[in-house]
C-alpha positions in Angstrom: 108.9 118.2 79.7 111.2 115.2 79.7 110.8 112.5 77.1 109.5 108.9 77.6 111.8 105.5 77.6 110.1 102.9 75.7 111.4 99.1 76.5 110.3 96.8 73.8 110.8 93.1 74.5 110.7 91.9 70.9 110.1 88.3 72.9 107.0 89.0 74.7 104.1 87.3 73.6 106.1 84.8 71.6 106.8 87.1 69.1 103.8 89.0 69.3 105.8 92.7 70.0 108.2 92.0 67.3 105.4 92.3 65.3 103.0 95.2 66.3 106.1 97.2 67.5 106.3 98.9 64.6 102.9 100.0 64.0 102.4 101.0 68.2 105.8 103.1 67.6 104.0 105.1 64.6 101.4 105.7 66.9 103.4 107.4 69.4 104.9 109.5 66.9 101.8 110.6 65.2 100.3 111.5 68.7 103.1 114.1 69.5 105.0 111.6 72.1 108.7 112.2 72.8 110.2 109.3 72.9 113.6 107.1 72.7 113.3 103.8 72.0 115.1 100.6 74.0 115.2 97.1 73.0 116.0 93.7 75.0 118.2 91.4 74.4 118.3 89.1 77.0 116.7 88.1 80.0 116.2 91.4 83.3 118.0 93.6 81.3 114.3 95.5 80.8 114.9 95.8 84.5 118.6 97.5 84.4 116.7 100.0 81.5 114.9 101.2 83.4 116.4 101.7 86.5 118.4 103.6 84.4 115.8 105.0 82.7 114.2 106.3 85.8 116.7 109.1 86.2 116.2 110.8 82.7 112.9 110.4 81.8 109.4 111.1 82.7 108.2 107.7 82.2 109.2 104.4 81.2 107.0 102.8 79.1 106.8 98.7 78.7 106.2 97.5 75.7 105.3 93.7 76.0 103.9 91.4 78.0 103.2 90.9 82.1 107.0 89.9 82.5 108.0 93.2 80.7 106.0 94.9 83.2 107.6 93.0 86.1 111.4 94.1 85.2 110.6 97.5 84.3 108.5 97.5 88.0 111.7 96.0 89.7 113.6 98.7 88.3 111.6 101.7 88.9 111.0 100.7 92.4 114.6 100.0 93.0 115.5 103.4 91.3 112.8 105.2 93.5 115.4 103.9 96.5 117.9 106.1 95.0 115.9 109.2 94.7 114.3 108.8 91.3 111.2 109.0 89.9 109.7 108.3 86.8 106.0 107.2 86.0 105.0 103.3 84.7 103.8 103.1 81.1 102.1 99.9 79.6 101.7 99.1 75.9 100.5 95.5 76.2 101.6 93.1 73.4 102.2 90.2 75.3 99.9 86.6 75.7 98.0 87.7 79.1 98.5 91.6 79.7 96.8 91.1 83.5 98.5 94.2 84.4 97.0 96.5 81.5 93.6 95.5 82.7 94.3 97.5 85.2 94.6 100.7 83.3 91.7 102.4 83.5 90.9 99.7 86.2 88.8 97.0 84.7 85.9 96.2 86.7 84.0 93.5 84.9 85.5 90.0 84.9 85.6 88.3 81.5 86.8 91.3 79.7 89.8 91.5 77.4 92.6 94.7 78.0 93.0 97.6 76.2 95.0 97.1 72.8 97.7 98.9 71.9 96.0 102.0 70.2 94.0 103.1 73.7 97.8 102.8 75.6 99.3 105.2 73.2 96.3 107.7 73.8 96.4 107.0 77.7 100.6 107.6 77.3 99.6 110.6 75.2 97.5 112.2 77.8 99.9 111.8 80.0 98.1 111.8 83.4 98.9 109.6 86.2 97.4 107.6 89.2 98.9 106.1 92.6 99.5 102.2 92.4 100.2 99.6 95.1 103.3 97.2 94.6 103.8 94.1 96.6 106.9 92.7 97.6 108.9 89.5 98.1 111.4 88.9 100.6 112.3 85.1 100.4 114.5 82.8 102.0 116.4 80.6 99.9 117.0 77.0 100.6 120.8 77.8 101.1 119.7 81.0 103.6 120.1 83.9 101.3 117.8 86.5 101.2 115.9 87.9 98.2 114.2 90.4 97.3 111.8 91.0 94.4 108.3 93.7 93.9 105.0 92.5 92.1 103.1 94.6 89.9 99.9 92.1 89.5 100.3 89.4 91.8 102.8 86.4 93.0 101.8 82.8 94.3 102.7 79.2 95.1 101.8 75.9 94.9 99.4 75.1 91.4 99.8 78.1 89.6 103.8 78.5 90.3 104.0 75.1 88.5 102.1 75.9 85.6 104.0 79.5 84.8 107.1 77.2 84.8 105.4 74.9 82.4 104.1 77.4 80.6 107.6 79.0 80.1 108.7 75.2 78.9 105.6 75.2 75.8 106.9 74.5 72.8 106.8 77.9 70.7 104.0 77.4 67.9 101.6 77.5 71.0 100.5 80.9 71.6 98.0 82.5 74.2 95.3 81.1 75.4 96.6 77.6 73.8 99.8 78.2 75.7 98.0 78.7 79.0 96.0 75.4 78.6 98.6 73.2 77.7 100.6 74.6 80.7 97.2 73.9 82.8 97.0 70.0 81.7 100.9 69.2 82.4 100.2 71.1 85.5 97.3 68.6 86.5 100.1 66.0 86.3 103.2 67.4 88.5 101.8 69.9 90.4 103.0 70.1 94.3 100.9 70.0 97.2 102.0 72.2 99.7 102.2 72.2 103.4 102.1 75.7 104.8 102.6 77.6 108.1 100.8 81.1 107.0 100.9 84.3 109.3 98.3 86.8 108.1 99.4 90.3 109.3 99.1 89.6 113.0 97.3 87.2 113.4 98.4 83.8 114.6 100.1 81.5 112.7 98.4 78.2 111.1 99.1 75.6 109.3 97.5 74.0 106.4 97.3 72.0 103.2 97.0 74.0 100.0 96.8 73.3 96.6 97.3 77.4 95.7 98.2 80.4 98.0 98.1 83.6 95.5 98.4 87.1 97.0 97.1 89.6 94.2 97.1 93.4 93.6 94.8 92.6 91.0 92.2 91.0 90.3 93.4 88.4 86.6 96.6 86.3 86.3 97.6 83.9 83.9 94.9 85.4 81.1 92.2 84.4 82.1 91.8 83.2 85.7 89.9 86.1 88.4 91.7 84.6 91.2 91.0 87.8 93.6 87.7 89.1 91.6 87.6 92.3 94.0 91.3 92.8 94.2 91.8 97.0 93.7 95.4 98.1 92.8 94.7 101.3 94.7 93.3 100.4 97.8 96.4 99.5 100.3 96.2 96.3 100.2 96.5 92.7 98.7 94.0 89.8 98.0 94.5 86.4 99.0 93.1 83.5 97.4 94.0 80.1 99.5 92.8 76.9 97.9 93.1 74.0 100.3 94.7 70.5 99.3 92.5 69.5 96.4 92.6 66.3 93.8 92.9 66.4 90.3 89.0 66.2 89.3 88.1 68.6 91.9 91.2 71.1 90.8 89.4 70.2 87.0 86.0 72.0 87.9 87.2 74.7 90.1 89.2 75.9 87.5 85.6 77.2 85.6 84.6 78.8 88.0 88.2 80.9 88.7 87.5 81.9 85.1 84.2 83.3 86.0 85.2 84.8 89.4 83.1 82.6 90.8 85.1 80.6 93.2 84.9 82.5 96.2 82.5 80.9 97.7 83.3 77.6 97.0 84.0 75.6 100.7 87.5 74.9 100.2 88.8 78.2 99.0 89.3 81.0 101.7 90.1 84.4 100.9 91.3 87.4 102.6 92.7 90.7 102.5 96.2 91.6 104.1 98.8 94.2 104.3 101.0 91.5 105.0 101.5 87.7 104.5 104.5 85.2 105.6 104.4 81.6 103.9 106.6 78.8 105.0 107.1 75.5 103.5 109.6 72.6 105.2 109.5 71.7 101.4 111.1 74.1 98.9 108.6 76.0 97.1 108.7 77.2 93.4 107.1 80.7 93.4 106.2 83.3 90.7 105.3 87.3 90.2 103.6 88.5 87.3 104.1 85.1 85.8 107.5 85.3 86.1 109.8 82.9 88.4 112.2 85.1 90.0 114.1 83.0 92.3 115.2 79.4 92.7 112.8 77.6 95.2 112.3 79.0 98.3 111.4 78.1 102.0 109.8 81.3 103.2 108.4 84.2 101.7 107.5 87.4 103.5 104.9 89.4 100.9 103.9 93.1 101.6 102.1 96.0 100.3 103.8 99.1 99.3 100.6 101.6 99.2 101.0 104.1 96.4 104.2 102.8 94.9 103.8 103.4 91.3 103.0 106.3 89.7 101.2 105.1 86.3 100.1 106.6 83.3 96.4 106.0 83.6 
């Protein structure tokens, strides 16, 4: 059997890898894993690894955070173009680790993700089960096209504002502190979009919004259940479409995304699509996985690819 790549983003979690690295790498060794060890350096070069990495292993592992997890996706997926295969790892030492929530599929909202120690058993073990991606193809403000895949989810509006913000915390605030810092500046400058949407084929309306998210699961940003039923392995994706909203009334929806229990609230719609095309006469900042992959963007067609990762699970 081929051995497994592990990308380690000594970054992710603001410094939170660099620390339990080493004691997650003993792990792997202790549990019979072959494996070879790479490290980033800079910014998508976890993505270039693993693309890489994808015609000489078995799997590629990513050690981090959510953003680890969205370069190594990119490159697998764009490797799998090419006529190569390799299965999606996580060992999640980053602030929010959505995506590891997802492996075994958690199915209670308010949990917390596996540690380290049950992702080098589940790498160990060595079995594998069919994902959905999503992905982006955006239209810059200058006309380029773009293209980019999701792992967890992508949105824009309120919650593209605060991963940029939270990106911009100063570094002694970590996790959960890091996320609610980035939620209060957000309160300040956050847009408020006007979008023509297209649901698969249905069609096309326009509307206020405060948030459009489309999620393969169900968590982003830590602790927020924006899609509470989203499923990873169902064929689809879950869209969660807040309406234009105020600052108080953004203030006590945001307890109740915690809980999941937004869905019924009269000014949030949500929906499940293989397909979804947002426009915006005004650019729009947009992110995936917590991650903000392009300069703003005008249009952004979002699909499912059913069964597009193959992940140790």
């Amino acid at each position: 059997m081929k051995p497994v790549l592990v990308i380690v983003n000594p970054a992710a979690g603001r410094g939170r890898a660099r620390r339990l690295w080493p004691a997650a790498e003993r792990a792997l060794r202790a549990a019979g894993v072959d494996f070879d060890v790479a490290r980033t350096r800079a910014p998508h070069e976890a993505a270039a690894l693993a693309e890489r990495g994808a015609r000489d292993y078995a799997a590629v592992i990513a050690a981090g955070g959510d953003g680890t997890v969205h370069e190594v996706v990119n490159g697998l997926l764009r490797a799998t173009q090419e006529d190569a295969a390799a299965a999606l790892g996580v060992i999640p030492l980053g602030s929010g680790d959505d995506f590891a929530k997802l492996i075994p599929p958690q199915l209670h909202r308010g949990g917390r993700p596996p540690d380290w120690r049950t992702a080098v058993a589940t790498i160990a073990r060595g079995t594998t089960r069919r994902f959905d991606a999503g992905q982006i193809e955006a239209q810059a403000v200058d006309g380029t096209t773009l293209r980019r895949y999701f792992a967890n989810g992508m949105d824009v509006g309120f919650g593209a504002q605060g991963a940029a913000n939270a990106a911009a915390m100063p570094g002694w605030l970590k996790g959960r502190a890091a996320y609610f810092g980035a939620l209060a500046k957000t309160l300040i400058d956050y847009p408020r979009l006007r979008l023509m949407l297209r649901f698969d084929d249905a069609p096309a309306e326009v509307c206020e919004a405060t948030i459009a998210a489309v999620m393969n699961g169900p968590c982003f940003g830590s602790s927020f259940w924006v899609c509470p039923d989203a499923r990873p392995d169902d064929g689809l994706l879950d869209v969660m479409l807040a309406e234009a909203l105020g600052r108080v009334a953004i203030l006590r929806l945001v307890p109740r995304v915690m809980r999941g229990s937004h869905t019924t609230h009269p000014r949030v719609r949500m929906r499940r699509v293989r397909r979804m095309v947002l426009e915006s006469e005004m650019p729009m900042a947009l992110e995936a996985d917590g991650e903000l992959p392009f300069p703003p963007v005008r249009r952004a067609a979002v699909s499912v690819l059913p069964g597009a990762l193959s992940v140790l699970a």
